[in-house]
Structures are given as C-alpha cells and as structure tokens.
ROVO-181453 format. One record per residue (C-alpha): x, y, z; residue in one letter. Coordinates in nm, 3 decimals, decimal comma. Example, Ala and Ser with C-alpha at 12.3 -4.5 7.8 and 13.67 -1.06 7.14 Angstrom:
# ROVO-181453
[[1,230; -0,450; 0,780]; "a"]
[[1,367; -0,106; 0,714]; "s"]
***
This chain:
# ROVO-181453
[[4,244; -5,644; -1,329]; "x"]
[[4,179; -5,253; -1,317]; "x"]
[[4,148; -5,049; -0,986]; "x"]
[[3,749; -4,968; -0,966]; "x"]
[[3,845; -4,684; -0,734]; "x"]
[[4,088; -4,554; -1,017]; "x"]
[[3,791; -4,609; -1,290]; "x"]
[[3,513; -4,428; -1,058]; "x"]
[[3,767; -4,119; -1,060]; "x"]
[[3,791; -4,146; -1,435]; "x"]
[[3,398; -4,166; -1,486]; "x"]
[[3,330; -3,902; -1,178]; "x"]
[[3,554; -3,681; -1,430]; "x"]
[[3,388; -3,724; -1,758]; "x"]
[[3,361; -3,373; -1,854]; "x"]
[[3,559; -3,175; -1,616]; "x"]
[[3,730; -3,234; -1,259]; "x"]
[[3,486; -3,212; -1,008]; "x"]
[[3,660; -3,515; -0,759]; "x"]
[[4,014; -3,574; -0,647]; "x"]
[[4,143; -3,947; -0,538]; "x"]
[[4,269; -3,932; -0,193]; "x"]
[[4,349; -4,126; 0,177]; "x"]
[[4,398; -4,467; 0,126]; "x"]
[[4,372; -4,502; -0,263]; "x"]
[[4,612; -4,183; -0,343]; "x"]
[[4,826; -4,370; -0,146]; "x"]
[[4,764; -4,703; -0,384]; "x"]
[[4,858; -4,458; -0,694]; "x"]
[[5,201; -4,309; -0,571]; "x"]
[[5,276; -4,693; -0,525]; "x"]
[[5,344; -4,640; -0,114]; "x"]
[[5,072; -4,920; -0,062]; "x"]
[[4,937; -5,214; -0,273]; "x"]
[[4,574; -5,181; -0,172]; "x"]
[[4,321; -5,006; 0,068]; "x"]
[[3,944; -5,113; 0,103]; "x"]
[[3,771; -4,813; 0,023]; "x"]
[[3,793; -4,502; -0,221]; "x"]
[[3,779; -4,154; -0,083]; "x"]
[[3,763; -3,842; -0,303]; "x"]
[[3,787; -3,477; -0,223]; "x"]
[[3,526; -3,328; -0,401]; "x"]
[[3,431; -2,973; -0,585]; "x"]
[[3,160; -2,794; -0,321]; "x"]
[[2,867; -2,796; -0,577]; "x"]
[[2,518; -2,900; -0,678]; "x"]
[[2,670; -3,010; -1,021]; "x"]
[[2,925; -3,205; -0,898]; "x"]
[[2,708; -3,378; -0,612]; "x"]
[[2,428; -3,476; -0,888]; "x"]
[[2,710; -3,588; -1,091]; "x"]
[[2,859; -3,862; -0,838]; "x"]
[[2,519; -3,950; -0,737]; "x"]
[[2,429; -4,020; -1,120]; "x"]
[[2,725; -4,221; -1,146]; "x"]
[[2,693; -4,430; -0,822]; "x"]
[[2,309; -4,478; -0,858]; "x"]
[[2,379; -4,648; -1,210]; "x"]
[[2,564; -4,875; -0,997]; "x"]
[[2,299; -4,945; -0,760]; "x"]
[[2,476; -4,779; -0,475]; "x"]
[[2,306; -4,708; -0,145]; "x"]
[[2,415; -4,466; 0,132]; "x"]
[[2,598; -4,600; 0,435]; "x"]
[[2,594; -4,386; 0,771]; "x"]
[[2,709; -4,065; 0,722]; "x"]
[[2,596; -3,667; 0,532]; "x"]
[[2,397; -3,690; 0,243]; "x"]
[[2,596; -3,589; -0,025]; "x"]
[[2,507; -3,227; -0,044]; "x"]
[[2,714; -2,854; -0,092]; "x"]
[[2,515; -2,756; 0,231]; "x"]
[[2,686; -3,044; 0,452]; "x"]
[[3,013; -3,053; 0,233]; "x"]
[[3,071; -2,691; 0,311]; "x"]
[[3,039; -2,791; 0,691]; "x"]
[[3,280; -3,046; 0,702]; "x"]
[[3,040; -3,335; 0,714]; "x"]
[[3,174; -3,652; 0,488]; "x"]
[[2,913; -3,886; 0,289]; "x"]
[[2,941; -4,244; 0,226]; "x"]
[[2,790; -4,461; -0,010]; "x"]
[[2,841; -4,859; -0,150]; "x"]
[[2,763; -5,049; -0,412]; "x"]
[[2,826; -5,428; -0,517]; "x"]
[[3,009; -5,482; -0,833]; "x"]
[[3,039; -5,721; -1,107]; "x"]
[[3,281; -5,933; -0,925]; "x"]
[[3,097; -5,893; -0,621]; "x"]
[[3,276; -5,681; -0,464]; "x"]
[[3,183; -5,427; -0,197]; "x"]
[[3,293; -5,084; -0,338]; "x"]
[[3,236; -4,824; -0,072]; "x"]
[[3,321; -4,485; -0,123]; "x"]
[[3,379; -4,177; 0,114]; "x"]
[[3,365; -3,774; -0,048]; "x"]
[[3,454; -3,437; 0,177]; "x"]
[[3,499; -3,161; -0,025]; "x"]
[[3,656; -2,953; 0,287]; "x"]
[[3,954; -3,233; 0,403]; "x"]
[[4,089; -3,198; 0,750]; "x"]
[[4,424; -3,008; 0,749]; "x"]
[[4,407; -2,881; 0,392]; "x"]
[[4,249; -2,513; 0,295]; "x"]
[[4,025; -2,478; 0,054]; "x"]
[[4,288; -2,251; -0,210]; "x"]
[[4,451; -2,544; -0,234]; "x"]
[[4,165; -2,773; -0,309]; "x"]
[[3,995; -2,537; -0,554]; "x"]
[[4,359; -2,466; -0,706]; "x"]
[[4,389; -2,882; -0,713]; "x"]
[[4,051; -2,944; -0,881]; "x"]
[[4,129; -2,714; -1,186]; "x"]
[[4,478; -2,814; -1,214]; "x"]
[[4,474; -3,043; -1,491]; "x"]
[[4,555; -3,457; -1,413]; "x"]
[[4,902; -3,588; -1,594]; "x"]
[[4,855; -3,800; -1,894]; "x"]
[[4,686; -4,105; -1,844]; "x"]
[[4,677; -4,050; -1,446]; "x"]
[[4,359; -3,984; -1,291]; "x"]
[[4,298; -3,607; -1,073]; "x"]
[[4,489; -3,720; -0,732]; "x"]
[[4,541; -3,502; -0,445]; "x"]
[[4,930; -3,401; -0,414]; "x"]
[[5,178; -3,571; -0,202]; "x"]
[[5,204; -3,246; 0,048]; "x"]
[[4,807; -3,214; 0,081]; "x"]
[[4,786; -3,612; 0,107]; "x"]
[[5,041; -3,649; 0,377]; "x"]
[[4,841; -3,324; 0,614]; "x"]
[[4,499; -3,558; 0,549]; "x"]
[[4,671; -3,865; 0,666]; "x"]
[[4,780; -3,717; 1,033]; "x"]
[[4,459; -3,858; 1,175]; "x"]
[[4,409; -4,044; 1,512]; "x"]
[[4,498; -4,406; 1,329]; "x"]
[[4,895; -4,512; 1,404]; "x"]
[[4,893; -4,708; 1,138]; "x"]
[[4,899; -4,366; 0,900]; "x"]
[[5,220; -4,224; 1,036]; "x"]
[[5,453; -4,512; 0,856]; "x"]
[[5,247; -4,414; 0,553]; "x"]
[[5,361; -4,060; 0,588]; "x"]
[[5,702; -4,131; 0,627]; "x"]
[[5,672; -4,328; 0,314]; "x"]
[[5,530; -4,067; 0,108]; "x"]
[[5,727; -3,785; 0,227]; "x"]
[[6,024; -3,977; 0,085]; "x"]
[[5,889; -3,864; -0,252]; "x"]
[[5,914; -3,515; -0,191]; "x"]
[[6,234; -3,297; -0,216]; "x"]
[[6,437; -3,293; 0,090]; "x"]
[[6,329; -2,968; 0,314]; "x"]
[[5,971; -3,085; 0,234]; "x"]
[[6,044; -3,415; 0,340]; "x"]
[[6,198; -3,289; 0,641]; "x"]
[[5,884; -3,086; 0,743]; "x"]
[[5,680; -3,404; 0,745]; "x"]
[[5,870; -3,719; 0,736]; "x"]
[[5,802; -3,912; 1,037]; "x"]
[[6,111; -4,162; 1,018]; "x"]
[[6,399; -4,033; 1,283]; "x"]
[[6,669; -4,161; 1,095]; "x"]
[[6,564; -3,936; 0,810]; "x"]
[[6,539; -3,657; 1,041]; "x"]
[[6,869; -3,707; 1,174]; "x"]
[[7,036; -3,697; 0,820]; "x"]
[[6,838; -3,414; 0,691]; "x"]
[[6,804; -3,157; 0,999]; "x"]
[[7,159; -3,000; 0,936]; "x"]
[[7,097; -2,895; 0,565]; "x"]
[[6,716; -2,831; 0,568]; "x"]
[[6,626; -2,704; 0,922]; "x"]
[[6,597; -2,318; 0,854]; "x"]
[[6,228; -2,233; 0,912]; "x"]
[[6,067; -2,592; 1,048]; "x"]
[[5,919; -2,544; 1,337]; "x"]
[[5,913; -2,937; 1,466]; "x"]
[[6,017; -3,071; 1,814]; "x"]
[[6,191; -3,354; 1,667]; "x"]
[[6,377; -3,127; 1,410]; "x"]
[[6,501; -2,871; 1,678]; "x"]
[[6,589; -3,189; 1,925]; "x"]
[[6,799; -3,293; 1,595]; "x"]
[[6,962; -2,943; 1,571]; "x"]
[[7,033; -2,917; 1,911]; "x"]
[[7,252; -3,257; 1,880]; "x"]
[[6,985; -3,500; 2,069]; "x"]
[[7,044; -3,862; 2,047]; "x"]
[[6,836; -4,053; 1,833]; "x"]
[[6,613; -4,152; 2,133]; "x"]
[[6,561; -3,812; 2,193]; "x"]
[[6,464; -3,790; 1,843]; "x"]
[[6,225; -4,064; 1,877]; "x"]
[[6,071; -3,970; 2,172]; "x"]
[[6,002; -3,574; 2,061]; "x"]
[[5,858; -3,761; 1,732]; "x"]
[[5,605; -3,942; 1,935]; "x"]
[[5,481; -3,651; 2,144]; "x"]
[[5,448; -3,494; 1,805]; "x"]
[[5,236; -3,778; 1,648]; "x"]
[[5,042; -3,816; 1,964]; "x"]
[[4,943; -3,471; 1,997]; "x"]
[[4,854; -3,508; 1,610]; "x"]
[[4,635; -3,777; 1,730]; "x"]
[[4,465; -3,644; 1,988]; "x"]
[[4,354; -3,301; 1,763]; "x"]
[[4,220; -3,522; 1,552]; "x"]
[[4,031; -3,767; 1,812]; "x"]
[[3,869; -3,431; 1,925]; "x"]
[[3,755; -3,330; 1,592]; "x"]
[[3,611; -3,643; 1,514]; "x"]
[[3,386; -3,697; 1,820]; "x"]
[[3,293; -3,321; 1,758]; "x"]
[[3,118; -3,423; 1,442]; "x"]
[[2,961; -3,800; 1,584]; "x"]
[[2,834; -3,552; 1,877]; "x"]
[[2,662; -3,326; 1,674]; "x"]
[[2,530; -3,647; 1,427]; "x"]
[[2,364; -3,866; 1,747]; "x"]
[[2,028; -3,751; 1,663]; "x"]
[[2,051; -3,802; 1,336]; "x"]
[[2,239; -4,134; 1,296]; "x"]
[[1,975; -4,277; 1,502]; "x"]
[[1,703; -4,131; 1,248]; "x"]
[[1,845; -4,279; 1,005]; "x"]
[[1,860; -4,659; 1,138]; "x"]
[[1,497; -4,669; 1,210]; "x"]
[[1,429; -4,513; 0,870]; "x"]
[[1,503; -4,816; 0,663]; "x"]
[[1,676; -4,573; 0,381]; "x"]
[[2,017; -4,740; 0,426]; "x"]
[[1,847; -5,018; 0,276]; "x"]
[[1,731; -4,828; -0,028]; "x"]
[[1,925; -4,737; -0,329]; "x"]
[[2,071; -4,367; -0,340]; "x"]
[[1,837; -4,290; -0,629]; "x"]
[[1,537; -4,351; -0,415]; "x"]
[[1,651; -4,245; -0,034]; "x"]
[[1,872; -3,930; -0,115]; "x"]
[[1,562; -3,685; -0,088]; "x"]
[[1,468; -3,853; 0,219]; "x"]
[[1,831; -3,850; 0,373]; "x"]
[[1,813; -3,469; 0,294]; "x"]
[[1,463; -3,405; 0,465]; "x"]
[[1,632; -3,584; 0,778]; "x"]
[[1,956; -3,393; 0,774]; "x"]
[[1,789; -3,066; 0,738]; "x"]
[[1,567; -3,129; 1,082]; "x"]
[[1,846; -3,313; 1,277]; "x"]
[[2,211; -3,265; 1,131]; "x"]
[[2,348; -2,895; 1,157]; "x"]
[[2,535; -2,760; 0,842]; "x"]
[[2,798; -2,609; 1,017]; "x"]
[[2,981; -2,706; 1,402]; "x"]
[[2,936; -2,488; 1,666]; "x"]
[[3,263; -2,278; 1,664]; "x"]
[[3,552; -2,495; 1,815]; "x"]
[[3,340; -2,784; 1,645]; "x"]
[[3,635; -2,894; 1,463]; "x"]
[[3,742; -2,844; 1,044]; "x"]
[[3,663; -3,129; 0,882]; "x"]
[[3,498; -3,491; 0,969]; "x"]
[[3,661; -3,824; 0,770]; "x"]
[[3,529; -4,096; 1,002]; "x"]
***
C-alpha cells in the first residue's frame, strides 16, 4: 500500500518542483517514524504553484479546513492553508502548505525547491531545515529531533541533537563555535544532570517562542475564523469556495503580522 502523502508530492510535482514534503511525513521518509496523520508541504510563493495544488486537490474533491486560503498574498505572510479530501479507501487525507516555514529563511527554501529530488525520492525538505521546523511548542517533537539529528554528521548533530548522552560524547570533539547551554555545561565538565537540566531550559524556551508565535497568528485570524464558520464554505469543495475564502480573507485576515507578529504560523 503506497503513502498518498508521498504520491500527492509526486503529482503536486508533475512538471517542475513547486512543493517540498515536510513535518510529520519528511519524518515518515528518512524512516525516523512509521506514520503521521497528515501531509504538510513547504511550498514555492506563487500564483502557479497555488493553482497547481488547488487543481490537484479539487480533482480529489478536497475542501478547505480552517485556516489561509491558499494564496502568494497570505503565504508570503506566514499564514498556513489547510485542506482535506476523502480517498478511495476512505481515508481522511488532510493536508497543510506554508511556503515561509517557521525557523527556516527563505534562501534556503528557494535554493531547496530548485534543487533537484534523488532518484525515485520525492522533493523533501533536508534533515537540517526539518529538524529547525520541528522545534515547535509540542514535546513530543524533541525525541523526533534527536532522532533525526542522528543522521547528520557529528558537529551538526551536536548543534541540534537533543539526546544528553549524545551531547556528552560529542561536546569534546565538535564544540568549537555552538553556542548551546547544554553544550557549554558539557564543556565545562557538568554532570549529566546538569546536562539534562540546561537541555530542558533550552527546549522550553524553544517552546515558549513558538507558543508566542502561534497565538500571534490565531489573534490576528479571530475575526476571520469566525467568518468563516457561519459561511458554510468549509462545507463546499475548494473548487467552488476558494474565491469566496479569498473575498473573506482580504476584508478580515491581514497579509502580513504587525511587526513582532511572529515568522511563520503551522498550527
């Protein structure tokens, strides 16, 4: 049984890359996980690309869920959209798109986008970029981290792992330049509570910048979201309610944060 969420990337990128597999379902494809329930993609900031996904989704009968509609405008913001659709086996597909992700510039996802995907893989963000999205508010990402940064060579692994024990082993070959509390508790010749507890003031401030962010953007949405649930459009497939779900967002959902607004919105 295929991975839709794999085959969606492969159609989304029929005749060029204009979407990048990432959270949950990059983390499916460098084998750190065995499943995640939704697909997210980091896609290029474009009309083209935008009418693309929607003309792939809306063959599927996809409607929107809460969230952007999936336009440049609300991309370039930071805003994420998020749409579903039922499949043959009756499964609920949803699917998530940013095109700015929080914690990664946008070099390195225009350089990723026209990098070309390895033989028979499909375009996947890299581990580095995938482990910066995945320091979000949720504890259940930091494990994941750890995992993934096990893939990378050493003094990158060092800069993000999240396991003490590997920061204990690696801190006295790889330390030179990593600026990390639990690193420099490691240098100094902490314990591995020590270690441990400077790692969890790490991943809690980590947290909390991202908790911030976050109810930046549902702030700013209020208005809207509640437009949207008397509208009925979430009821409507994308082909019919997208025009609508732009005519809302352009009265009640600003393009851009206020400054201080936060960089990028993944709820």
């Amino acid at each position: 049984m295929g991975n839709p969420y794999f085959e969606l990337t492969e159609e989304f990128n029929g005749g060029a890359t204009i979407a990048l597999l990432s959270s949950g379902q990059a983390v499916v494809w460098y084998r750190k996980a065995l499943m995640s329930k939704d697909g997210d993609w980091v896609v290029e900031e474009s009309a083209a690309a935008c009418q693309r996904i929607l003309t792939v989704l809306s063959a599927r009968g996809a409607r929107y869920r809460l969230g952007a509609p999936l336009d440049p405008r609300w991309l370039a913001g930071g805003w994420s959209s998020h749409l579903e659709f039922q499949d043959v086996r009756r499964r609920r597909i949803r699917c998530d798109f940013v095109s700015r992700p929080p914690r990664v510039d946008l070099g390195t996802v225009r350089a990723l986008l026209r990098r070309p995907p390895a033989p028979g893989a499909p375009a996947v963000m890299d581990l580095e970029s995938l482990i910066r999205l995945k320091r979000t508010q949720r504890a259940k990402d930091y494990p994941v981290i750890g995992e993934l940064a096990r893939s990378l060579p050493e003094a990158l692994e060092l800069r993000y792992t999240t396991d003490p024990d590997r920061i204990l082993a690696l801190a006295a070959r790889w330390s030179e330049g990593i600026d990390r509390l639990p690193v420099r508790e490691a240098c100094r010749g902490a314990s591995r509570d020590g270690v441990v507890v400077a790692l969890a003031r790490e991943i809690d401030a980590l947290q909390q910048a991202d908790r911030v962010r976050v109810e930046a953007y549902a702030e700013a949405s209020r208005g809207y979201v509640d437009a949207l649930r008397r509208s009925g459009l979430l009821e409507r497939p994308c082909a019919e309610s997208h025009p609508a779900f732009v005519e809302i967002a352009g009265r009640l959902l600003p393009p851009v944060l206020p400054a201080g607004g936060g960089d990028a919105c993944n709820c």
